[in-house]
C-alpha positions as CSV (number, residue, x, y, z in Angstrom):
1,X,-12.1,34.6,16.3
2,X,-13.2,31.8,18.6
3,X,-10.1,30.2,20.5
4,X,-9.7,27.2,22.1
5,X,-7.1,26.5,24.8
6,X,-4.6,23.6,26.1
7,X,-5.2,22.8,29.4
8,X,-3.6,19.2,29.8
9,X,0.0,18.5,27.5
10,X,-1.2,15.6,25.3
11,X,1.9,13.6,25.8
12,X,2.5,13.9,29.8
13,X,-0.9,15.7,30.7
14,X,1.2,17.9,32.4
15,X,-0.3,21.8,32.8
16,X,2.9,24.1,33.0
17,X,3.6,25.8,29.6
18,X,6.2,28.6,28.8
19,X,6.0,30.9,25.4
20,X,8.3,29.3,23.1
21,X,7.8,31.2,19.4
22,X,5.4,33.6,17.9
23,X,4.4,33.0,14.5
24,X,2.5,34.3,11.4
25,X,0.2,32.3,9.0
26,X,1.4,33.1,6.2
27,X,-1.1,30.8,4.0
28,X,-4.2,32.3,4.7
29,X,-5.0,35.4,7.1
30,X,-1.5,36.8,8.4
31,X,-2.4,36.5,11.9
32,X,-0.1,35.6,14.6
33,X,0.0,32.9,16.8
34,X,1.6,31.7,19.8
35,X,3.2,28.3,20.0
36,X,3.7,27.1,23.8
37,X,6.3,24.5,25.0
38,X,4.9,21.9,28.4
39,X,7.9,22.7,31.1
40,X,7.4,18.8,31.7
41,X,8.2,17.1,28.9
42,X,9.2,20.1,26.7
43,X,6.3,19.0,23.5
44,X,5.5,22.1,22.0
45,X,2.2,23.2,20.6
46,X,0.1,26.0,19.1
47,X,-1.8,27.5,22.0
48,X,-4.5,29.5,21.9
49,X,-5.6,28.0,18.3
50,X,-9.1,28.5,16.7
51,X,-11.5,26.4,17.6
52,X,-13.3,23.4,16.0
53,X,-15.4,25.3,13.9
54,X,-13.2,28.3,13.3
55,X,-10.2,26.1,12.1
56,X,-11.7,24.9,8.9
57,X,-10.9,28.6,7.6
58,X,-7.6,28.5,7.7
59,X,-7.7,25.9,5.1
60,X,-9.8,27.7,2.7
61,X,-6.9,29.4,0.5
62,X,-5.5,28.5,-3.1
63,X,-1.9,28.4,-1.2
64,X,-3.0,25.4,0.2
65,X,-1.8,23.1,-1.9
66,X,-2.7,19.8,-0.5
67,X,-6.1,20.7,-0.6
68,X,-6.0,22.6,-4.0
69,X,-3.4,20.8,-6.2
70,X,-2.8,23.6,-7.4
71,X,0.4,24.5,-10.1
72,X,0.4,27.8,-10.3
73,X,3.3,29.2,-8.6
74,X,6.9,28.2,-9.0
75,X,6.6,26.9,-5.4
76,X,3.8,24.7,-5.9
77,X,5.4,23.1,-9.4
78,X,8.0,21.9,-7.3
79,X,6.3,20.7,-4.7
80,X,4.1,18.9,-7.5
81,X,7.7,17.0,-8.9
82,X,8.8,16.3,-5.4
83,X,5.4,14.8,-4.9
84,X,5.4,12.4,-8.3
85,X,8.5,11.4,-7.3
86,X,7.7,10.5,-2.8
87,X,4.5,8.6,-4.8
88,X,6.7,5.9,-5.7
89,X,8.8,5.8,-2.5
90,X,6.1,5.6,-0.2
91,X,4.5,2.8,-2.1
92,X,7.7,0.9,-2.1
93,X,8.3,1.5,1.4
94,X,4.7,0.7,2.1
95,X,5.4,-2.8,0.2
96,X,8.6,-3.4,2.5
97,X,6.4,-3.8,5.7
98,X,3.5,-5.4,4.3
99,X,2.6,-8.7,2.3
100,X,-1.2,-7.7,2.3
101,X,-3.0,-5.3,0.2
102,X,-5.6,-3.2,2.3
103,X,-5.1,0.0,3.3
104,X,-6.1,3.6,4.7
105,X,-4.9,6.7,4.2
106,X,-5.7,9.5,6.9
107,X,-6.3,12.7,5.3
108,X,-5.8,11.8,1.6
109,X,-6.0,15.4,0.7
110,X,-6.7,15.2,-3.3
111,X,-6.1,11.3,-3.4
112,X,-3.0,11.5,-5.5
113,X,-1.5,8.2,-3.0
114,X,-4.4,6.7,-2.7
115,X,-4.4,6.5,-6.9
116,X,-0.7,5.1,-7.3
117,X,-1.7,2.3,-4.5
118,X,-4.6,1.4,-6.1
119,X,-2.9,1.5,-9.8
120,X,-0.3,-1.4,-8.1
121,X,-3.8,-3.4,-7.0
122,X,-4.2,-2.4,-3.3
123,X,-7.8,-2.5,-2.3
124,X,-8.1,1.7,-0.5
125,X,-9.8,3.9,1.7
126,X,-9.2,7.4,2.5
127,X,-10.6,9.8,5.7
128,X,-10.4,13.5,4.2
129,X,-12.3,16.2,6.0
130,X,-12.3,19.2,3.5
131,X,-15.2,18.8,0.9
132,X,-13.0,19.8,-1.9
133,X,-10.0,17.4,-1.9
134,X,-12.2,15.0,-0.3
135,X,-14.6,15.1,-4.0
136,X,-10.9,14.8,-6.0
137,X,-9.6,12.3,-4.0
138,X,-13.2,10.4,-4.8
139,X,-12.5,11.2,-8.5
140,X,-9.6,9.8,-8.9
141,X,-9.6,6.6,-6.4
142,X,-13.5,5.8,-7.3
143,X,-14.0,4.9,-4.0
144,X,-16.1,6.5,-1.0
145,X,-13.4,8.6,1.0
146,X,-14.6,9.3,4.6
147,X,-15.0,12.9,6.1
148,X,-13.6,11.4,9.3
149,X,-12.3,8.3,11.1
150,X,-15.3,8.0,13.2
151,X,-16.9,7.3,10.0
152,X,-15.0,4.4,8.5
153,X,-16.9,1.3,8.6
154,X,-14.2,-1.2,7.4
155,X,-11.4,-2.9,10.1
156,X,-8.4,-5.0,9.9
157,X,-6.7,-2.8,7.5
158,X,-3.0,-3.9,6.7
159,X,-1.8,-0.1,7.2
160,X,-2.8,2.9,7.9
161,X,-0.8,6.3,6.9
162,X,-1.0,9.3,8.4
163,X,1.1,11.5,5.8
164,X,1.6,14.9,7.2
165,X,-1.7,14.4,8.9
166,X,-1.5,13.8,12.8
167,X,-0.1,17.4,13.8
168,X,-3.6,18.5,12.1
169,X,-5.8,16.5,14.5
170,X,-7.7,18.3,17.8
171,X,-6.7,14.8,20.1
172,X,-4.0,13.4,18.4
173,X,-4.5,10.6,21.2
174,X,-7.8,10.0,20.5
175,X,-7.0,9.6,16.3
176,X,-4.0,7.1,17.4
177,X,-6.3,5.1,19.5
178,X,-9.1,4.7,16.9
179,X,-6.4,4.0,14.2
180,X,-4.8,0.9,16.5
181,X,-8.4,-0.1,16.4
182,X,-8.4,0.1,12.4
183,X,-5.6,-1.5,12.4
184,X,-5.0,-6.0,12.0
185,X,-3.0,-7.2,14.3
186,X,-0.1,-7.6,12.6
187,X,-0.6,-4.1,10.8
188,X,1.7,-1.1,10.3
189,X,1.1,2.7,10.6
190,X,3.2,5.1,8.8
191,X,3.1,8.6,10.3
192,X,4.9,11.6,9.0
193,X,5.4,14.7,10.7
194,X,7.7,17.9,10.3
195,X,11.2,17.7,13.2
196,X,11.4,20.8,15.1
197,X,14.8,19.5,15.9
198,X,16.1,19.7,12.4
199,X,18.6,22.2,11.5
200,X,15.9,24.0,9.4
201,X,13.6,24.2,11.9
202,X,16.5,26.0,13.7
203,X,17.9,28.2,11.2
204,X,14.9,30.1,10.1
205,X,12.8,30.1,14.0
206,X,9.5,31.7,13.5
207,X,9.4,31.5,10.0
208,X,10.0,27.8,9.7
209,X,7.2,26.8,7.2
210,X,6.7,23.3,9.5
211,X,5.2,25.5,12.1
212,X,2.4,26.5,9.6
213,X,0.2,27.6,12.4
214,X,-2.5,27.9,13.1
215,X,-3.0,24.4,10.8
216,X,-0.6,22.4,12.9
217,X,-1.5,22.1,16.2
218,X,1.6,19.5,17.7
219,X,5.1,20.3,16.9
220,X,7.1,17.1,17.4
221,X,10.5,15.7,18.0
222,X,11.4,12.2,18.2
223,X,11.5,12.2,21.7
224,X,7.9,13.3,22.3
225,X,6.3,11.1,19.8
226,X,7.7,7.8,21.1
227,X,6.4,9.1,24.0
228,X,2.9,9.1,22.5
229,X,2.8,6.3,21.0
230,X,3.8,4.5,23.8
231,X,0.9,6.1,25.7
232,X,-1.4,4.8,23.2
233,X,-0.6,1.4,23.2
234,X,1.8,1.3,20.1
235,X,5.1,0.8,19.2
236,X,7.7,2.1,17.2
237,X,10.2,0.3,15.2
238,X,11.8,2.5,13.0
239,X,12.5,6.1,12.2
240,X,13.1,6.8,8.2
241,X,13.9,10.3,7.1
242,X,12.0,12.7,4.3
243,X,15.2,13.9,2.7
244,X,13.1,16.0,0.4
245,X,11.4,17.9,2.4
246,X,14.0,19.8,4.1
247,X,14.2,21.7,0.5
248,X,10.7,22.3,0.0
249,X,10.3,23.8,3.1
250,X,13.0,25.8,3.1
251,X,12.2,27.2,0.4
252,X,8.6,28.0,1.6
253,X,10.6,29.4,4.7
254,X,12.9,31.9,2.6
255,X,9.8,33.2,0.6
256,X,7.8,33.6,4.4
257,X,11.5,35.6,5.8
258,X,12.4,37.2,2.2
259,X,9.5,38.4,0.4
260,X,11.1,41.0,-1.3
261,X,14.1,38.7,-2.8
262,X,13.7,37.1,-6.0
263,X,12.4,33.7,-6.9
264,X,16.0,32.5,-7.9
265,X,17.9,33.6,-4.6
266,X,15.3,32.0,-2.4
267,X,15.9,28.5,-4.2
268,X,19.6,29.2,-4.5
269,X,19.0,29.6,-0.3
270,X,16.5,27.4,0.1
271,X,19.1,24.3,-1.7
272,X,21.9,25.4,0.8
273,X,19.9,25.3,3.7
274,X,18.2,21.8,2.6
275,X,21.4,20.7,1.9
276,X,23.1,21.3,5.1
277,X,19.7,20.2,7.0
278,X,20.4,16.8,5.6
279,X,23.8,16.6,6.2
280,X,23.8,17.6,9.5
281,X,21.0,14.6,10.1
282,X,23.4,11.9,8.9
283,X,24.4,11.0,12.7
284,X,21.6,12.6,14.8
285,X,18.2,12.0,12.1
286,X,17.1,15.0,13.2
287,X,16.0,15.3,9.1
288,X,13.4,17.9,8.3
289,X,10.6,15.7,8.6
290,X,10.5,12.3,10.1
291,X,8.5,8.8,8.9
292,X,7.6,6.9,11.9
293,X,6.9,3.3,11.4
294,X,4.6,1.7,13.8
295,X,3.2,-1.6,14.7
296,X,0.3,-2.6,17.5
């Protein structure tokens, strides 16, 4: 396997880096992986990772959902419901920030959002770089979907969301600068990442599903991705959480530390732990995963 290694900390280029967790991918090849936290500005990230052209792998596996769409476990016919249902919500809370119609989404996986926008008239474009999801997404939205952002030849969008997307990314300053440049001037970017701050996160450690390594790359908090933003030129003005998610990946977390338990005790787990993830979040928002709303 071909790694690559961080040299600079994306959010304070600082070079200092400490071990912080080891961790298995359990998705796709069982290897394990180191994730490294900057002794500057305490970011945490997966370092060594594969490199460009290895990391495409890790993506090749029927438990990759996002990619796959796939309903055949008891996992992934939940995450399907909790999906139909965040459609809806996201649409609505694209709708609250926006009183134009055009917009990109950044790794539109199978193009199930992009479909629901478009079925409530908003004009779409998608960037999705597996050939797969990027043919459904195609399919269903009946428009070109782009293997990459370099390659997107329409501007001024009205926003631009980055569901789940930017921990992905090689240069995650790099994607946030080219998608300012997408981006009107009165536009909004959505951007959802997984909270290593969450109780979740906490409770089950290295087998916290939002690590997902070697896949994600940046492992954010709020702290470190105002930071970012900030560094690239863009602002945030509001932080809205993904109640939701803290039971899906729980539950993905219970089956990764209790393989051997059955299917009913790790949802009877994984609803107590999502429970008390959002609870705990009430004050703090340290939910499981975070939507960051951002203007230019």
């Amino acid at each position: 396997m071909a790694l690559t290694f961080i040299s600079t900390c994306p959010i304070c280029d600082g070079r200092e880096f400490n071990n912080y967790l080891s961790c298995t991918d359990h998705t796709a090849s069982n290897e394990q992986f180191t994730l490294k936290k900057c002794s500057t500005c305490k970011f945490v990230f997966t370092d060594p990772r594969p490199d460009d052209a290895t990391l495409s792998n890790y993506y090749q596996s029927d438990k990759y959902i996002s990619h796959t769409g796939g309903n055949k476990s008891l996992i992934d016919n939940i995450y399907l419901q909790a999906r139909k249902i965040t459609l809806g919500w996201k649409r609505k809370l694209v709708n609250e920030y926006s009183g134009a119609n055009k917009i990109l989404d950044v790794g539109c996986g199978t193009g199930e959002f992009l479909r629901e926008m478009k079925s409530h008239d908003w004009k779409v474009s998608g960037v999705e770089p597996s050939p797969n999801a990027r043919q459904s997404s195609k399919r269903k939205t009946g428009v070109e979907i782009f293997k990459s952002l370099s390659d997107v030849t329409e501007h001024n969008f009205n926003v631009i969301t980055i569901w789940h997307v930017l921990e992905h990314l090689p240069d995650p300053n790099q994607a946030l600068r080219t998608v300012s440049n997408l981006l009107n001037q009165s536009g909004t970017i959505f951007i959802a990442v997984p909270n290593l701050q969450s109780y979740d996160a906490r409770y089950y450690q290295s087998f916290w599903a939002g690590y997902d390594v070697p896949r994600h790359l940046w492992h954010f908090d709020k702290k470190n991705m105002e930071t970012l933003l900030n560094k690239n030129g863009l602002q945030l003005v509001k932080v809205l959480p993904m109640r939701l998610d803290s039971f899906y990946v729980a539950l993905l977390s219970e089956s990764y530390k209790h393989p051997k338990r059955s299917k009913l005790l790790h949802l009877f787990s994984a609803f107590i732990v999502g429970l008390k993830s959002n609870f705990m979040a009430r004050k703090t928002l340290a939910y499981s995963s975070l939507i960051y709303v951002v203007k230019r």
